[in-house]
Structure formats: structure tokens, C-alpha cells
C-alpha positions in Angstrom: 176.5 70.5 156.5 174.6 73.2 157.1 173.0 75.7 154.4 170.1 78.4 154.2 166.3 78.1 153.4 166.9 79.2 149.9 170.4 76.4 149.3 167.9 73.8 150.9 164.8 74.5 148.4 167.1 74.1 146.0 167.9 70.5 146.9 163.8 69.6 146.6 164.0 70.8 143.1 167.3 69.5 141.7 166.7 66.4 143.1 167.1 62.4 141.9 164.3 62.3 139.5 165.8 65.7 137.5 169.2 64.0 137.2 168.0 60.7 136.0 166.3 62.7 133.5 169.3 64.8 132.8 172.0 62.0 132.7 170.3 60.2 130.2 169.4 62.7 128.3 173.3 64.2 128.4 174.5 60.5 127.6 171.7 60.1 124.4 172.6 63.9 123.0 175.5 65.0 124.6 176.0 68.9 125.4 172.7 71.1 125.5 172.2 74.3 123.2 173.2 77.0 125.8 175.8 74.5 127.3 176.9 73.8 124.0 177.6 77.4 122.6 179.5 78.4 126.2 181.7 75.7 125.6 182.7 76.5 121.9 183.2 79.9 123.2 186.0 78.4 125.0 187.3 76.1 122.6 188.0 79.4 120.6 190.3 80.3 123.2 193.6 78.7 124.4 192.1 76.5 127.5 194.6 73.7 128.0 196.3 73.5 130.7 193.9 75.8 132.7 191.7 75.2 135.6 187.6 75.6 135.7 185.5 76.3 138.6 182.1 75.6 137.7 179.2 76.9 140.4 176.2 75.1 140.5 177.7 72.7 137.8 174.8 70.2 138.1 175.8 66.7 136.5 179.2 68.2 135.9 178.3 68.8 131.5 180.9 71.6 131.2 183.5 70.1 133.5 183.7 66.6 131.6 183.9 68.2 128.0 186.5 70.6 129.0 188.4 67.9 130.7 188.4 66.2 127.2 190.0 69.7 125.8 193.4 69.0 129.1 191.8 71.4 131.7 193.8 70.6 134.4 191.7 70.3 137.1 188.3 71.4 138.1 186.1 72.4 141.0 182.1 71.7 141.0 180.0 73.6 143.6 176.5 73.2 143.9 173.9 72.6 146.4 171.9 69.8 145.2 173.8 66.6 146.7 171.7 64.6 144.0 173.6 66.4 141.0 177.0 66.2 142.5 176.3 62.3 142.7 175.4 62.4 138.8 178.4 64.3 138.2 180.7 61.6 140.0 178.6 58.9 138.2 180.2 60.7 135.0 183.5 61.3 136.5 184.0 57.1 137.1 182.9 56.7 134.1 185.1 58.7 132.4 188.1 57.9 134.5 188.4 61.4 136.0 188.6 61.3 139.9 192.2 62.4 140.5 190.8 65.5 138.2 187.3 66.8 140.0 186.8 68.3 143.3 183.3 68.6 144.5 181.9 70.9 147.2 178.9 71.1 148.6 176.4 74.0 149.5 175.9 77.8 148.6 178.7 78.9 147.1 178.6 82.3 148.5 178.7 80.6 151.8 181.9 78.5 150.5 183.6 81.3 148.8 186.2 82.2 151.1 187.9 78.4 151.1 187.6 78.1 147.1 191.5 78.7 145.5 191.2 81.4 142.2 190.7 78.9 139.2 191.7 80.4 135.6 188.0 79.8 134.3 184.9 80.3 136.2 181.9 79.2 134.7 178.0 79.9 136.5 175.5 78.3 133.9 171.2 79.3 134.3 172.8 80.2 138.4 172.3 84.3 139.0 169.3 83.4 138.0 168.6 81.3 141.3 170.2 84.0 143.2 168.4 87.0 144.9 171.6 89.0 145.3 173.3 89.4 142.2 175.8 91.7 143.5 177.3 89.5 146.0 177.2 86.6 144.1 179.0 88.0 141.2 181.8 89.8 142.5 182.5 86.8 145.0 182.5 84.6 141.5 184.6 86.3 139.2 187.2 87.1 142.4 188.2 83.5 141.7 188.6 83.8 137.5 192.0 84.7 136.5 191.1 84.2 133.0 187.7 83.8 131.9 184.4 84.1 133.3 181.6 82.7 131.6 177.5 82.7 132.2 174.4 81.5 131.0 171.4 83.9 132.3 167.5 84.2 130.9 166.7 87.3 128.9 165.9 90.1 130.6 162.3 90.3 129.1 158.4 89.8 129.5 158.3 86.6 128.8 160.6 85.3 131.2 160.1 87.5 133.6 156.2 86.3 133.6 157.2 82.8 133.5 159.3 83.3 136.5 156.9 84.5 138.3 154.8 81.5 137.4 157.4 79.5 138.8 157.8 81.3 142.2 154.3 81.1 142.8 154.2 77.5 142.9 157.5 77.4 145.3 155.2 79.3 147.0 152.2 77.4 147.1 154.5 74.3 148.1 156.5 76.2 150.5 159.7 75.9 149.2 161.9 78.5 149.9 163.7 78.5 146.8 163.2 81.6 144.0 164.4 82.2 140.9 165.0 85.7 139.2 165.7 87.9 136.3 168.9 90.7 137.0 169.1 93.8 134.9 171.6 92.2 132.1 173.0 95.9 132.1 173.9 96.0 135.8 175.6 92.3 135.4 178.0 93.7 132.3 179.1 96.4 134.8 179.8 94.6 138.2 182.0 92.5 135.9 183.1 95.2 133.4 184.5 96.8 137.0 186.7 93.7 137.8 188.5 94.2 134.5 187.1 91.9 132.1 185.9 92.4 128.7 182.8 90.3 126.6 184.5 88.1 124.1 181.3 86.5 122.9 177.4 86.6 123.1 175.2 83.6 122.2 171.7 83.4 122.0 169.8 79.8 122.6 166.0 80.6 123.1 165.2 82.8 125.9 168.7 82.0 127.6 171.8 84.6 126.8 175.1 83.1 127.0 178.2 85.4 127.3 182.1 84.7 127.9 184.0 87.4 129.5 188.3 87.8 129.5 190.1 89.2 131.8 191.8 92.4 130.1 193.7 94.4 133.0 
């Protein structure tokens, strides 16, 4: 399958080594902090039944604990083949497969063949998106109900550690970046596809926020 320079950096840094580390670490702890607050976000609301589409879902964390909570079905895209085979590692192991789909790639390049899902879930991904525009309004096209995200604060710090970060893609000549979007400009792309914040989380330099649709 093809996929662009930036989709195919990404697979050189979530690769096998990072989901060793992360399965083991998911199996010995269970849900992270940011993960762990977007999820009770949802548990507040009336989720069963409902369907999750989860972009750039890595080893699947989200998907598998709101399978536990009757989701009906979900959809993982993400372009690291390496995390989709940690997330079906956890799918056999929790007896899952007729309930998890897995595509592979950018999802802005898959968008158009991805059904609407009632919750759509992008967790640390705008940041490892240049276009922010794009990739939101083709994300929360799919939600019916709920749109949730995980993003870095929008301040000096992280913004300075970023740029750390690219520097060294750079020097390695990886293709991939990572960025910080005006927090202000994300509230109003999806503020214009008529959904509402319902909760804001803190969990170090990371925001999380939960979004319902409201017209």
C-alpha cells in the first residue's frame, strides 16, 4: 500500500521496539493518564451500543476498554503497521476479532472509504499532522456523536520541545514532523460542524477534550 513521505516517517518512529514497550507497559498499568481521562469522559455519557473510529489508535488502548463498556464495533486507522499488529495481539487476546476493523495508512488518504462511526476518537494525532484543517473536518465528518482529542498545550514549552524533536527527524532524515495548532482555531473548525465541548482534562502538557454533537 502506498502512502506519503510524512505516513512513511511515521512508521520508523512507531515502530516494533515502541510497541513492545507500550504493550507491556498497557498490560502492567493498564490505561495511561491522558488515555485514561478521555475514556471516563465517555463513560459519563451513554456509549453502549455505539460505534468508535479511533485514528491513529496505536495498540488499540481506547478501542479495547470501550469494547469492555458494549461499543459495538470499531475501526482502528493508523499508519504504523507495527502498532496495528499490537493492537490485534490485544484483540486475540481479548477475544475481539469479529469486533475490530483495522486500516492501514494516512487517514486523510483513507477517508473517503471510512463509514460515519457514532464516536471518533484522534489521541496525541493533530499533533503529527501539518494540516490541521483538513484533517479535522475530514475526522469529525465521520462522528455522529462524539468527537474526542488529545493535543499538547499550545505553549512554550512544548512548542520548544517540538522543535527539539523535528530537528532530529531532521538530522536523520525522516520526513515525519510533529506540531502545535492554535487550540483556538481547533475549537472553531469543530464548533462549525455543530458540536459543543462537554469536558476538558488536563494530564501534564497534554489537553484532552470531548466534543457532542448538538445540531
Amino acid at each position: 500500500m502506498s502512502c506519503s513521505s510524512h505516513c512513511c516517517g511515521a512508521e520508523k518512529i512507531f515502530d516494533e521496539k515502541g510497541v513492545k514497550k507500550a504493550l507491556k507497559k498497557y498490560r502492567k498499568k493498564g490505561p495511561d493518564n491522558f488515555s485514561s481521562k478521555l475514556l471516563d469522559s465517555l463513560y459519563n455519557e451513554d456509549i453502549k451500543g455505539l460505534s468508535l473510529l479511533d485514528i491513529g489508535g496505536g495498540i488499540g488502548i481506547l478501542q479495547h476498554e470501550l469494547l469492555k463498556k458494549h461499543l459495538s464495533h470499531t475501526t482502528d486507522v493508523d499508519s504504523s503497521h507495527a502498532y496495528i499488529a499490537g493492537a490485534k495481539e490485544l484483540m486475540e487476546e481479548n477475544g475481539t476479532q469479529d469486533k475490530m476493523k483495522f486500516i492501514h495508512g494516512d487517514f486523510n488518504d483513507h477517508h473517503n472509504e471510512i463509514e460515519q462511526h457514532d464516536i471518533v476518537t484522534l489521541s496525541r494525532v493533530v499533533c503529527c499532522y501539518p494540516d490541521v484543517d483538513q484533517l479535522i473536518n475530514n475526522s469529525i465528518s465521520k462522528a455522529n456523536k462524539y468527537y474526542g482529542l488529545v493535543y499538547p498545550a499550545d505553549n512554550f514549552i512544548f512548542k520548544t520541545g517540538i522543535g527539539l524533536m523535528n530537528f532530529g527527524l531532521y538530522l536523520r532524515r525522516n520526513p515525519f514532523r510533529t506540531f502545535v495548532h492554535s487550540v483556538d482555531k481547533m475549537n472553531g473548525l469543530i464548533s462549525n460542524h455543530g458540536f459543543k465541548r462537554v469536558y476538558l482534562g488536563n494530564a501534564f502538557l497534554w489537553r484532552i477534550a470531548l466534543y457532542k454533537r448538538v445540531n
